[in-house]
VMD Tcl script that draws the C-alpha trace (Angstrom):
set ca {
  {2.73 31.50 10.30}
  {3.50 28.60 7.89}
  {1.86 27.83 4.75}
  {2.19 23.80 4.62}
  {-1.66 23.57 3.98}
  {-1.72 25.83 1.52}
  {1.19 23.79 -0.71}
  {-0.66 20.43 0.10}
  {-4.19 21.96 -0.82}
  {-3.69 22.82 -4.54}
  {-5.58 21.51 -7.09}
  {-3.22 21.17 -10.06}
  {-1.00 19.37 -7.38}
  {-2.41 16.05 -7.76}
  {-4.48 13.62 -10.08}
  {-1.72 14.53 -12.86}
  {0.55 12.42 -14.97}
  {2.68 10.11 -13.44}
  {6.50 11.17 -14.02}
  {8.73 7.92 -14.91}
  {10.71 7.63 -11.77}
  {6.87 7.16 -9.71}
  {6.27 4.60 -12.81}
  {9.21 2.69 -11.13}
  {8.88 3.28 -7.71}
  {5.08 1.59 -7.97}
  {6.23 -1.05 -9.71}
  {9.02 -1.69 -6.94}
  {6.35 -1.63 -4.12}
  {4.38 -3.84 -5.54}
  {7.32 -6.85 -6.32}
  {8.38 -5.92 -2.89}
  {4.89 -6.53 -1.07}
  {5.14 -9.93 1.15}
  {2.44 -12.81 0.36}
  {1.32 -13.07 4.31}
  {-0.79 -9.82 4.29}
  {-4.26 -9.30 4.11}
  {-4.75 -5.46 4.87}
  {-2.57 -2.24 4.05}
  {-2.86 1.21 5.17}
  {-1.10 3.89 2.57}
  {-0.25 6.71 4.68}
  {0.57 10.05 2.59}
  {-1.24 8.16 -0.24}
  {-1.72 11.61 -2.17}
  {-4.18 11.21 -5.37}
  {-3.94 7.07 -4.71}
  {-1.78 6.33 -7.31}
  {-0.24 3.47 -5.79}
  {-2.68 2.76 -3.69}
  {-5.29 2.12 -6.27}
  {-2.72 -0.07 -7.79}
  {-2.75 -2.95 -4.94}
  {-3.90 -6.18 -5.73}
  {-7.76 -6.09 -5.14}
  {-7.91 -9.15 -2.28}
  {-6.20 -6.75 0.08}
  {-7.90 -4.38 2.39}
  {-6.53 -1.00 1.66}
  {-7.27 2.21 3.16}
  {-5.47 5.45 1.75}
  {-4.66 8.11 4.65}
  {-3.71 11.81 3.94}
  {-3.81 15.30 5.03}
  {-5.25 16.68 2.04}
  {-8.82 16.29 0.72}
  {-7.94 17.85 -2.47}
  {-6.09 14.88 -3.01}
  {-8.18 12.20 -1.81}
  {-10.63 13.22 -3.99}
  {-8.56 11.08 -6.81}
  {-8.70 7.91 -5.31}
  {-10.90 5.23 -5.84}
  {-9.46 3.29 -2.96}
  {-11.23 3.87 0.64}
  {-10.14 7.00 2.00}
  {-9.64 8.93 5.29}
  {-8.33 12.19 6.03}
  {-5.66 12.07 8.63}
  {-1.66 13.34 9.74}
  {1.05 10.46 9.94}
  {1.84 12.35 13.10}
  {-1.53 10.79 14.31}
  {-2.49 8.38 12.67}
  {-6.70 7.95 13.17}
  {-6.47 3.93 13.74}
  {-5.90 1.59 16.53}
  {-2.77 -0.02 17.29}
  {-2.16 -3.21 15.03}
  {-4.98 -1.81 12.83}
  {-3.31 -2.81 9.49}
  {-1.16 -5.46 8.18}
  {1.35 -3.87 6.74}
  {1.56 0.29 6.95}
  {3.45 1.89 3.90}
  {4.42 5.57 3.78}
  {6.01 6.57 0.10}
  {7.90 9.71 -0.25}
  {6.26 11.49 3.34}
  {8.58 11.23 5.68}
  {11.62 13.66 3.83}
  {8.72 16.06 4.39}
  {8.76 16.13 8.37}
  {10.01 19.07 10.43}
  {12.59 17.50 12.80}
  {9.72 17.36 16.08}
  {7.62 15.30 13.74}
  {9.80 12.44 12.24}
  {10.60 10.30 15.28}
  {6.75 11.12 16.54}
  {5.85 9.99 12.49}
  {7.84 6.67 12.43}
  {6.39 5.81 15.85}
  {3.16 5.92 14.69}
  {3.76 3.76 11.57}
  {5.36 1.31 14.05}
  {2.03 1.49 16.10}
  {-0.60 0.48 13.48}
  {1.49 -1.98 11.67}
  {1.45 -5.90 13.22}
  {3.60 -7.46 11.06}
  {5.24 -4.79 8.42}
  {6.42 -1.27 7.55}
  {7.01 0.26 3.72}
  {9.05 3.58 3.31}
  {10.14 5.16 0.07}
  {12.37 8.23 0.67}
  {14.34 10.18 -2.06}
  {18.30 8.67 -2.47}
  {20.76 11.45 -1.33}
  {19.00 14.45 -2.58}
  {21.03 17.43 -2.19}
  {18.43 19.36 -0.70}
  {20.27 23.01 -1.26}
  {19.96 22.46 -5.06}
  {15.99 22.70 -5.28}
  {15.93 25.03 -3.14}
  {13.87 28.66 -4.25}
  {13.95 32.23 -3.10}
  {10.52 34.14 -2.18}
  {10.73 36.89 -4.12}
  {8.14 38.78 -1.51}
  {9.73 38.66 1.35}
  {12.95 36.95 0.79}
  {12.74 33.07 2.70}
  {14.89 30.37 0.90}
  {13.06 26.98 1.08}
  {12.90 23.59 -0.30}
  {10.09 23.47 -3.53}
  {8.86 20.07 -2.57}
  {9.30 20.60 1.34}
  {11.73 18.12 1.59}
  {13.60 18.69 5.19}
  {16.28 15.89 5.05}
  {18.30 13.73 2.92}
  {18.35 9.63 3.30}
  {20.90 6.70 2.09}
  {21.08 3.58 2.94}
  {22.46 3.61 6.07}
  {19.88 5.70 7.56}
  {16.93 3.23 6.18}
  {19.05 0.61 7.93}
  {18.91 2.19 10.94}
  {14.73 4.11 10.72}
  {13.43 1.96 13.36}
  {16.19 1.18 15.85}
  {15.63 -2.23 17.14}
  {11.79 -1.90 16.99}
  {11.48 -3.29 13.17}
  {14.34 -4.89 11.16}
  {15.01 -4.56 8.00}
  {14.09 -7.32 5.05}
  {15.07 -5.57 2.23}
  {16.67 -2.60 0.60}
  {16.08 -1.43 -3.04}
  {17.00 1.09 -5.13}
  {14.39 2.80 -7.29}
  {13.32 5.60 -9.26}
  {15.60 7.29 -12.20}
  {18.10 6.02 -13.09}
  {20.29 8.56 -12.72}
  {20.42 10.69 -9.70}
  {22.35 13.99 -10.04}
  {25.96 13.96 -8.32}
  {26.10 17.12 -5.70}
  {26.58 20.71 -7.13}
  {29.59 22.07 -5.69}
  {28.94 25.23 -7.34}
  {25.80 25.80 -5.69}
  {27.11 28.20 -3.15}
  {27.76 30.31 -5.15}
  {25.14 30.24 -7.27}
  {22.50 31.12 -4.24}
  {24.96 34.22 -3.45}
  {24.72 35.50 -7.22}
  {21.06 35.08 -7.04}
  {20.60 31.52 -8.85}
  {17.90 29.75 -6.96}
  {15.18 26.74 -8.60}
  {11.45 27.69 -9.74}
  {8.38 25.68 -9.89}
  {5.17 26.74 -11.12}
  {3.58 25.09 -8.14}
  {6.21 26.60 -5.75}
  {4.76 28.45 -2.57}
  {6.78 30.12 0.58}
  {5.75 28.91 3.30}
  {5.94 32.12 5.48}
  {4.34 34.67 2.92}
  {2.19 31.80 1.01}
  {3.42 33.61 -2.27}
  {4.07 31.87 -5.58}
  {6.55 34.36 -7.06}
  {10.26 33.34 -6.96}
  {13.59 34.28 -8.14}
  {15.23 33.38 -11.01}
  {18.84 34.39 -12.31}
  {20.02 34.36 -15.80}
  {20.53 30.76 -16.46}
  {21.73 31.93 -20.05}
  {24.56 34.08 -18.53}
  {28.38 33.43 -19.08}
  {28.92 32.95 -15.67}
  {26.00 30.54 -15.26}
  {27.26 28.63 -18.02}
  {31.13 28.24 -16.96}
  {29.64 27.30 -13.56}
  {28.00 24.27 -15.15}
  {31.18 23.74 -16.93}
  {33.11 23.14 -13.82}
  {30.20 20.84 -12.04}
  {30.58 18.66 -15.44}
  {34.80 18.56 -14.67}
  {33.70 17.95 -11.05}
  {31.00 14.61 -12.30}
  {33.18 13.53 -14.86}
  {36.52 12.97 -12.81}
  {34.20 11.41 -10.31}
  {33.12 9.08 -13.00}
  {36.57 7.93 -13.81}
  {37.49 7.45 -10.05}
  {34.23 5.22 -9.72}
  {33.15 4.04 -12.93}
  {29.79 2.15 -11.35}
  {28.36 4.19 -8.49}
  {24.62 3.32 -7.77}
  {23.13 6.48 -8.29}
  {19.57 6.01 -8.59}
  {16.97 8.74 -7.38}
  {14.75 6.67 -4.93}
  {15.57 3.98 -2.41}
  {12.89 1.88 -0.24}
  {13.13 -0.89 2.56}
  {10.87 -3.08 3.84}
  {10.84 -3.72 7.19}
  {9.26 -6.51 9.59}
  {8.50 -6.82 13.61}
  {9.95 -10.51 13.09}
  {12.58 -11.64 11.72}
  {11.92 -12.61 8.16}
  {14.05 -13.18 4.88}
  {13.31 -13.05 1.84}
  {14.01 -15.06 -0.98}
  {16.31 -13.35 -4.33}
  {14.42 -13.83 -7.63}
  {17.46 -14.93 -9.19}
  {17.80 -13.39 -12.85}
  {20.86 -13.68 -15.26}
  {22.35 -11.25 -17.25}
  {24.57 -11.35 -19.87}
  {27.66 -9.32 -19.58}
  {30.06 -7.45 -21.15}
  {33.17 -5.09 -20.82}
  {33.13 -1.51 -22.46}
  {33.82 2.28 -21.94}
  {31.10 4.55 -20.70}
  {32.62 7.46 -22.87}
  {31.56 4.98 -26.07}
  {27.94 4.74 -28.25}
  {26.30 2.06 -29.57}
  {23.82 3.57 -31.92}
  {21.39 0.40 -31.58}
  {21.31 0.34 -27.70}
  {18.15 2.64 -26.74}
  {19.42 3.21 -23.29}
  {21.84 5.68 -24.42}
  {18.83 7.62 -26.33}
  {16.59 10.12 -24.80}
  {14.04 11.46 -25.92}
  {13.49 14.67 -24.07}
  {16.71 16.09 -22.79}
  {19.62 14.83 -21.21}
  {20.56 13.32 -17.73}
  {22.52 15.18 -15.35}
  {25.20 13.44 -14.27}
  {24.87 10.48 -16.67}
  {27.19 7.65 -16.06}
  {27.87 7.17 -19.60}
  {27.39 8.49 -23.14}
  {24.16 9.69 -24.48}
  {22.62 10.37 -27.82}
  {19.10 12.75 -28.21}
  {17.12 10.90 -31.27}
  {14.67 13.36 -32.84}
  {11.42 12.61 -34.46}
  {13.04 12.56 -38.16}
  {15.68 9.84 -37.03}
  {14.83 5.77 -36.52}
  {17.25 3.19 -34.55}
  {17.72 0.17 -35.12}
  {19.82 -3.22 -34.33}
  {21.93 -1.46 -37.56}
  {22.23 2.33 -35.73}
  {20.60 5.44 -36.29}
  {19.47 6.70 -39.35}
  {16.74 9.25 -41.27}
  {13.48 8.17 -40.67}
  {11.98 6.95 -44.44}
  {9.64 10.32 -44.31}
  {12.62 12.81 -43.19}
  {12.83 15.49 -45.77}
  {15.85 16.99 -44.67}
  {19.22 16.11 -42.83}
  {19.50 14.86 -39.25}
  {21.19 16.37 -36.08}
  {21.72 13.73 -33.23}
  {23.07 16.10 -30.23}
  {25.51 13.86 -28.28}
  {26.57 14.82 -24.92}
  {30.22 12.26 -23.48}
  {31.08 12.38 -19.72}
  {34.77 13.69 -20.07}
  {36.68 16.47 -19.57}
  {37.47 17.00 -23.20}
  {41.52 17.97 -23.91}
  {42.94 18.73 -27.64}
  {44.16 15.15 -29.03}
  {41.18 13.25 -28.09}
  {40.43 10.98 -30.66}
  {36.60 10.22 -31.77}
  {35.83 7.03 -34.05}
  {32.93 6.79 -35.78}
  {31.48 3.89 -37.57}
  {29.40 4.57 -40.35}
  {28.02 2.93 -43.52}
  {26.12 4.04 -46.44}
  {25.56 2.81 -50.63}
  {26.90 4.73 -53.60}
  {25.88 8.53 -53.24}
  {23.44 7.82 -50.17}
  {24.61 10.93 -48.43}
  {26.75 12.86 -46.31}
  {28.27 12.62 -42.55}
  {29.54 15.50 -40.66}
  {30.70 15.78 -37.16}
  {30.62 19.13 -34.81}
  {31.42 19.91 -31.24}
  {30.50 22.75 -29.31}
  {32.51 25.20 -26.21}
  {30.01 24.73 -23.68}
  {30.84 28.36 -22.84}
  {31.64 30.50 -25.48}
  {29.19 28.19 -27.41}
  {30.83 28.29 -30.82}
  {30.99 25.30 -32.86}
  {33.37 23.89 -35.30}
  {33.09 20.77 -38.04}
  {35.63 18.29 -37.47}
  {34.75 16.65 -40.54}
  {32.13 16.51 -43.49}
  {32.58 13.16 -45.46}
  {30.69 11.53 -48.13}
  {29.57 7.96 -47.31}
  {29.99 5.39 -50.04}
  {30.99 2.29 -48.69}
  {29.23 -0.28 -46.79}
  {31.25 -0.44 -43.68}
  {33.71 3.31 -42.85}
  {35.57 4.32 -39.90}
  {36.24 7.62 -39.53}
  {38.75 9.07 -36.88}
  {39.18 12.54 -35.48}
  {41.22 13.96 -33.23}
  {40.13 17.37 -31.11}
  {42.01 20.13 -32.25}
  {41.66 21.71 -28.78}
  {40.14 21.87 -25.57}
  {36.94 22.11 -24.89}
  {34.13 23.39 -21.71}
  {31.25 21.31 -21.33}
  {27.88 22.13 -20.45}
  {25.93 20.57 -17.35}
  {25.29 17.24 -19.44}
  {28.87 16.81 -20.40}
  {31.21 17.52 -23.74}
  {29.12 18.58 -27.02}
  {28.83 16.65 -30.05}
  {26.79 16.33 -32.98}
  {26.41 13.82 -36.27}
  {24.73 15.46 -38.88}
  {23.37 12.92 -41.13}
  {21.89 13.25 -44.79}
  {20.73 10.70 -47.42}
  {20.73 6.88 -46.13}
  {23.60 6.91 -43.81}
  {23.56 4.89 -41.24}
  {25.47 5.41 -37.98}
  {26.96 1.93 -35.60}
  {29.14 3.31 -33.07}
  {31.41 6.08 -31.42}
  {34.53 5.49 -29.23}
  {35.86 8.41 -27.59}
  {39.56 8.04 -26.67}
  {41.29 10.40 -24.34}
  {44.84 11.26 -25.13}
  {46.25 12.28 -21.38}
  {44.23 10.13 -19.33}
  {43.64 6.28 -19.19}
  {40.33 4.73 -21.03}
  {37.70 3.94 -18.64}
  {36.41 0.74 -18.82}
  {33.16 -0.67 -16.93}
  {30.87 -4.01 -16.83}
  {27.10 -3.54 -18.70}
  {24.45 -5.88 -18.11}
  {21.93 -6.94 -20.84}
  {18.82 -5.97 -19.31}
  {16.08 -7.87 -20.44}
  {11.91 -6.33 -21.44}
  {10.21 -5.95 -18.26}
  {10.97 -5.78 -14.46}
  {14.77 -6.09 -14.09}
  {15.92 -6.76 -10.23}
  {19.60 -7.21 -8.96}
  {20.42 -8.02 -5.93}
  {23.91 -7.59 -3.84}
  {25.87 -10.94 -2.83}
  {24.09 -10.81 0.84}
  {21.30 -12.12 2.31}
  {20.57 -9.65 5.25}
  {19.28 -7.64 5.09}
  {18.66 -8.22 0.93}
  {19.83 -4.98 -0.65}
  {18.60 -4.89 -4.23}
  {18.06 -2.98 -7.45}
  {14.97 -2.68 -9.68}
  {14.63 -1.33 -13.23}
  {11.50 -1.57 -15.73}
  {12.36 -1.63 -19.23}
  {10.19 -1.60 -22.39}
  {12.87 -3.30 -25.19}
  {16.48 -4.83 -24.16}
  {19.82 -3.12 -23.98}
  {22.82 -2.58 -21.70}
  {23.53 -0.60 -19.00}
  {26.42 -0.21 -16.43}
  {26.04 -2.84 -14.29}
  {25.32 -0.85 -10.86}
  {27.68 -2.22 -8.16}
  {25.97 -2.73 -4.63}
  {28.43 -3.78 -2.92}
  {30.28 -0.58 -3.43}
  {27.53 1.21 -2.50}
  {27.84 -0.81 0.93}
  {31.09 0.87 1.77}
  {28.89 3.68 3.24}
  {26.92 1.37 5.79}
  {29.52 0.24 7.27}
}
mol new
graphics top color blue
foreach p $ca { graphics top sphere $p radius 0.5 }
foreach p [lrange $ca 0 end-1] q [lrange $ca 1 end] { graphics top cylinder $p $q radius 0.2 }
display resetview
């Protein structure tokens, strides 16, 4: 006996806080809707969160299999499987189904797709995670023992299988890449972390043959744990250097029509630059997060805390900090003794004090590299690594301490044994960014929603084409 309903039917499931990547991937659907529809049927619409966000002059009716969750919409609602779907054929103008189909046992997806195909006269819409590696959230029952998938997921997508959904039945428009930015490279180590007893949790986990909620969990604190990570970070960061620009984003959609249709590029320039993902600018908020960092980051990253500012100058204390500042910086590179770090820095007469640290990623001990006062206006201190160092899962460890009214620009990191990457960033501007490959059919394109400008590695398409092929 399977437990599907059960999963589907909890309460604190749905009607909760959008996370960022469903932010984008609404935002996506709705640039990508085409102007000659007048009705649309959401199929797996969930709690209606994108479905109560479609322009009012369409017809919309939200379809899905759990009440619990319809009972957050505001949109008109029906309970119903995508395996069979409760309309007529050619019910709907366009039929979308957003993050369902990974879901499907292999007996329901073709049967699925079909009926999308059926109710739709002129469109289909499907959003489907970008090359999950479906072994890495997977979870162990710790009842009765069954390894399974947290979110249910039964298969992985890329482009090339959007391409090719529908066979000849629908074609397909367009292509775009969605979601986080950042989508985690595969964990090589994984393997062996399931045999030692490693496996994901969730909260809102349940097995699907015992319908229990309890799950293991090894010791993610545990030295062998730890040097595991360290070798997935070698693993992503040589990967890095081989291709600087990989499109790596966590979501990918297409649109697809009965007749053949094109659609027009909204062209958008962006100004360019060269530069080194293993470099931070201080002023660029892209390479600042806020809550932790991003697995498998294509570049440098910086965590600001609440008693630090940025600014077009760099980072600084915030005017109310009371005490000094640690920025945590985390550089994609496998990090050897003679690396050399360059900091740019500037400060007034006796504003304060700059110190830099890094950290073994598996022994954990740290050591100061430096501890200068900052005097001048405009200081560049260099520092070379006195020897080799682990990473954790997020890359090589850093930290700026920062006291007084210092104020940090920039930091190049150097390698000593291997060349300096070097990559193209785009100036992204506020608002809905979208790229698109140098093809017209079907379009293949890439959509970002920012709140302030900065750069980012420009993403590069057309490599990510060598896979369709």
């Amino acid at each position: 006996m399977t437990r599907t309903d059960d999963y589907y039917k909890q309460k604190g499931l749905f009607g909760r806080q959008p996370e960022p990547y469903q932010v984008q991937v609404r935002t996506d659907i709705l640039d990508l809707l085409p102007d000659d529809i007048e009705s649309v049927l959401d199929v797996g619409c969930g709690d209606g969160y994108i479905t109560d966000a479609l322009p009012e002059h369409l017809q919309v009716v939200g379809l899905d299999i759990s009440a619990e969750a319809l009972r957050h919409a505001k949109c008109q609602t029906r309970v119903g499987s995508i395996t069979e779907i409760p309309f007529t054929d050619g019910s709907f103008d366009l039929v979308m189904a957003n993050d369902i189909i990974e879901h499907l046992p292999d007996g329901e997806h073709a049967g699925a797709l079909a009926e999308l195909t059926r109710v739709a006269t002129k469109y289909v819409l499907v959003t489907v995670p970008h090359r999950e590696q479906l072994e890495a959230q997977q979870a162990r029952c710790a009842e009765c023992g069954c390894v399974y998938h947290l979110n249910r997921h039964q298969r992985a997508y890329d482009e090339k299988s959007l391409r090719d959904l529908f066979g000849g039945s629908l074609r397909p428009v367009e292509i775009r890449y969605s979601g986080d930015l950042t989508l985690s490279p595969p964990d090589p180590t994984i393997p062996i972390k399931h045999g030692q007893g490693f496996f994901r949790t969730w909260e809102k986990g349940i097995c699907p043959d015992c319908g229990s909620g309890e799950q293991v969990a090894g010791n993610s604190d545990s030295l062998f744990f730890q040097a595991l990570n360290a070798i997935c970070c070698t693993v992503w960061s040589r990967t890095l250097r081989d291709q600087p620009r990989r499109n790596n984003r966590t979501e990918i959609m297409a649109l697809y029509a009965r007749k053949p249709t094109t659609r027009t590029p909204k062209t958008q320039q962006h100004e360019e630059k060269i530069g080194s993902p293993l470099d931070i600018d201080f002023s660029n908020k892209f390479q600042s997060v806020s809550l932790g960092f991003t697995l498998g980051s294509p570049w440098a990253q910086f965590h600001l805390p609440a008693e630090a500012v940025i600014s077009a100058e760099g980072i600084g204390r915030a005017p109310d900090a009371t005490k000094a500042v640690w920025i945590p910086i985390r550089i994609p590179v496998e990090a050897e003794a003679g690396d050399t770090i360059r900091i740019h820095a500037s400060g007034s007469k006796g504003s304060g004090t700059l110190g830099l640290t890094c950290t073994d990623g598996i022994s954990h001990i740290d050591r100061i590299l430096f501890k200068k006062r900052i005097r001048s206006t405009d200081r560049c201190i260099e520092v070379r690594l006195p020897e080799r160092l682990w990473s954790d899962q997020y890359g090589t460890i850093l930290g700026l301490h920062l006291s007084g009214k210092v104020r940090v620009h920039r930091m190049s990191y150097e390698p000593a044994v291997r060349s300096r990457p070097e990559t193209t960033f785009l100036r992204l501007r506020a608002g809905h960014n979208i790229l698109y490959a140098d093809r017209t059919e079907p379009a293949v394109s890439w959509g970002l929603t920012v709140e302030s400008e900065g750069y980012y590695p420009q993403p590069d398409l057309e490599l990510q084409r060598v896979d369709v092929e």
